[in-house]
C-alpha positions as CSV (number, residue, x, y, z in Angstrom):
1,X,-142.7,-103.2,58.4
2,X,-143.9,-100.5,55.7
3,X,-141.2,-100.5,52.7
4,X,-141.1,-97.2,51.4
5,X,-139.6,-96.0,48.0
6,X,-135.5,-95.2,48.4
7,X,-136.3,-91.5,47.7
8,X,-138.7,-91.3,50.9
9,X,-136.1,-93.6,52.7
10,X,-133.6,-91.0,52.0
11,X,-135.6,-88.0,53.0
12,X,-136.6,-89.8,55.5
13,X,-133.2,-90.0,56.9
14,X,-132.0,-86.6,56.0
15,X,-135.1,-85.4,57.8
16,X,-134.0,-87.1,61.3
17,X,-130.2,-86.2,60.8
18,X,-131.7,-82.8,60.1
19,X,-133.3,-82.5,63.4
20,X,-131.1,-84.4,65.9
21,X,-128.3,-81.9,65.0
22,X,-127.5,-79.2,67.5
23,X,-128.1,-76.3,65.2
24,X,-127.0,-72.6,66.5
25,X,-129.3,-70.0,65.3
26,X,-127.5,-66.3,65.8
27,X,-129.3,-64.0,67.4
28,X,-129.8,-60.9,65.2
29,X,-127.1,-57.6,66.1
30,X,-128.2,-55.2,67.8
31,X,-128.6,-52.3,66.0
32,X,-126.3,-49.2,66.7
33,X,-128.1,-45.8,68.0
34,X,-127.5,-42.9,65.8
35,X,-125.0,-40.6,66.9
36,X,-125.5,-37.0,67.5
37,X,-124.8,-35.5,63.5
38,X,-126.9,-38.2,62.1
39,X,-130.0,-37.1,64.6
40,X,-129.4,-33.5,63.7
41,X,-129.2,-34.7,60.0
42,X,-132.3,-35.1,58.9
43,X,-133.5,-31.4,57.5
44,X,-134.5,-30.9,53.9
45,X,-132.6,-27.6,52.7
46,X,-133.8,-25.9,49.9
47,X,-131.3,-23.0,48.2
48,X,-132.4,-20.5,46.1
49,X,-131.7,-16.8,45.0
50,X,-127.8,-15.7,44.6
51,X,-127.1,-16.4,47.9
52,X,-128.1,-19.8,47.4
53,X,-125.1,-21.7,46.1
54,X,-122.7,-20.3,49.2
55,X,-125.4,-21.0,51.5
56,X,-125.6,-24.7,50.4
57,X,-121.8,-24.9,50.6
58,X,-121.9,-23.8,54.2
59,X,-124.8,-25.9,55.4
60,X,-124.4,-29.2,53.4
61,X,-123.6,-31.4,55.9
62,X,-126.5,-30.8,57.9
63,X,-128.4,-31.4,55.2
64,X,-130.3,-35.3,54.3
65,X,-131.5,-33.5,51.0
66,X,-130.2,-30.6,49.4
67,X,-133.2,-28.6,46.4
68,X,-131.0,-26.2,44.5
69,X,-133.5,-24.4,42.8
70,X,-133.4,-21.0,40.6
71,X,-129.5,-21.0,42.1
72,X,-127.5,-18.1,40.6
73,X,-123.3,-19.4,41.0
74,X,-121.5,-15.8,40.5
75,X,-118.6,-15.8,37.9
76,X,-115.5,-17.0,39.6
77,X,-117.7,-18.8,42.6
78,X,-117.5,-22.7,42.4
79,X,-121.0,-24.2,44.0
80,X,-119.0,-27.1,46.3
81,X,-120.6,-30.0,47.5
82,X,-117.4,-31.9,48.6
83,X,-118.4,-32.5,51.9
84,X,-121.9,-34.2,51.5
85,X,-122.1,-37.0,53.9
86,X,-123.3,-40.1,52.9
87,X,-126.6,-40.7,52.0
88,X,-127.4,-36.8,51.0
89,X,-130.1,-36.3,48.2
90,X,-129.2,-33.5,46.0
91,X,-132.0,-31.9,43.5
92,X,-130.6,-29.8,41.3
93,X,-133.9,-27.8,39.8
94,X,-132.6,-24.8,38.3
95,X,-128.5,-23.4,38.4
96,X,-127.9,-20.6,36.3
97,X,-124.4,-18.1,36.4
98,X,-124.2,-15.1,37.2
Protein backbone atom coordinates (compact mmCIF):
# COMPACT_ATOMS: atom_id res chain seq x y z
CA UNK A 1 0.00 0.00 0.00
CA UNK A 2 1.28 3.60 -1.24
CA UNK A 3 1.06 6.11 1.90
CA UNK A 4 0.34 9.35 0.50
CA UNK A 5 0.63 12.77 2.34
CA UNK A 6 -2.85 13.73 4.39
CA UNK A 7 -3.34 16.68 1.90
CA UNK A 8 -3.43 14.17 -1.18
CA UNK A 9 -5.43 11.69 1.08
CA UNK A 10 -7.90 14.38 1.47
CA UNK A 11 -8.19 15.47 -2.12
CA UNK A 12 -8.16 12.30 -2.77
CA UNK A 13 -11.31 11.70 -1.13
CA UNK A 14 -13.01 14.84 -1.95
CA UNK A 15 -12.22 13.98 -5.49
CA UNK A 16 -14.33 10.47 -5.30
CA UNK A 17 -17.18 12.03 -3.13
CA UNK A 18 -17.08 14.65 -5.88
CA UNK A 19 -17.80 12.28 -8.57
CA UNK A 20 -20.00 9.56 -7.10
CA UNK A 21 -22.62 12.39 -6.36
CA UNK A 22 -25.62 12.59 -8.62
CA UNK A 23 -25.10 16.11 -9.69
CA UNK A 24 -28.02 17.98 -11.78
CA UNK A 25 -26.72 20.22 -14.31
CA UNK A 26 -29.70 22.68 -15.63
CA UNK A 27 -30.26 22.84 -18.90
CA UNK A 28 -29.87 26.48 -20.16
CA UNK A 29 -33.63 28.53 -20.76
CA UNK A 30 -34.79 28.87 -23.70
CA UNK A 31 -34.61 32.06 -24.92
CA UNK A 32 -37.87 34.07 -25.58
CA UNK A 33 -38.58 35.21 -29.44
CA UNK A 34 -39.01 38.87 -29.81
CA UNK A 35 -42.35 40.09 -30.09
CA UNK A 36 -43.75 42.07 -32.85
CA UNK A 37 -42.64 45.98 -31.45
CA UNK A 38 -39.29 44.87 -30.58
CA UNK A 39 -38.76 43.35 -34.42
CA UNK A 40 -40.18 46.52 -35.82
CA UNK A 41 -37.72 48.34 -33.29
CA UNK A 42 -34.72 48.38 -34.62
CA UNK A 43 -34.50 51.70 -36.98
CA UNK A 44 -32.03 54.44 -36.40
CA UNK A 45 -34.02 57.84 -36.57
CA UNK A 46 -32.31 60.85 -37.14
CA UNK A 47 -34.36 64.40 -36.55
CA UNK A 48 -33.38 67.47 -37.80
CA UNK A 49 -34.72 70.95 -39.07
CA UNK A 50 -37.85 72.56 -37.00
CA UNK A 51 -39.86 69.88 -37.58
CA UNK A 52 -37.53 67.74 -35.97
CA UNK A 53 -38.26 67.81 -32.25
CA UNK A 54 -42.29 66.96 -32.92
CA UNK A 55 -41.33 64.46 -35.28
CA UNK A 56 -39.02 62.61 -32.66
CA UNK A 57 -41.97 62.91 -30.17
CA UNK A 58 -44.26 61.16 -32.46
CA UNK A 59 -41.96 58.37 -33.60
CA UNK A 60 -39.82 57.62 -30.53
CA UNK A 61 -40.93 54.43 -29.79
CA UNK A 62 -40.14 52.91 -32.98
CA UNK A 63 -37.03 54.16 -32.68
CA UNK A 64 -33.60 51.76 -31.16
CA UNK A 65 -31.57 55.13 -31.53
CA UNK A 66 -32.87 58.49 -31.72
CA UNK A 67 -29.74 61.52 -33.52
CA UNK A 68 -31.27 64.86 -32.68
CA UNK A 69 -29.17 66.93 -34.72
CA UNK A 70 -29.44 70.84 -35.75
CA UNK A 71 -33.09 70.39 -33.81
CA UNK A 72 -34.93 73.78 -33.58
CA UNK A 73 -37.68 73.32 -30.21
CA UNK A 74 -40.16 76.37 -31.00
CA UNK A 75 -40.88 78.72 -27.88
CA UNK A 76 -43.62 77.10 -25.91
CA UNK A 77 -42.99 73.44 -27.59
CA UNK A 78 -41.46 70.89 -25.00
CA UNK A 79 -39.12 68.19 -27.05
CA UNK A 80 -40.72 64.92 -25.07
CA UNK A 81 -39.12 61.75 -24.87
CA UNK A 82 -41.28 60.23 -22.12
CA UNK A 83 -42.12 57.32 -23.87
CA UNK A 84 -38.64 55.81 -25.02
CA UNK A 85 -38.72 52.19 -24.52
CA UNK A 86 -36.08 50.59 -23.00
CA UNK A 87 -32.90 50.30 -24.42
CA UNK A 88 -33.33 53.49 -26.83
CA UNK A 89 -29.98 55.44 -27.58
CA UNK A 90 -30.50 59.02 -27.77
CA UNK A 91 -27.76 61.46 -29.51
CA UNK A 92 -28.38 64.68 -28.81
CA UNK A 93 -25.94 66.65 -31.55
CA UNK A 94 -27.26 69.99 -31.82
CA UNK A 95 -30.82 71.54 -30.05
CA UNK A 96 -31.29 75.00 -30.41
CA UNK A 97 -34.84 77.19 -29.69
CA UNK A 98 -36.64 78.76 -31.70
Amino acid sequence: MISLPLSCSLLAAFAATVLASPVAVAAPAPTEPPTPVQLEKRASCTFSGSAGAASASASQASCATIVLNNVAVPSGVTLDLSKLTAGTSVSLLSIYLA
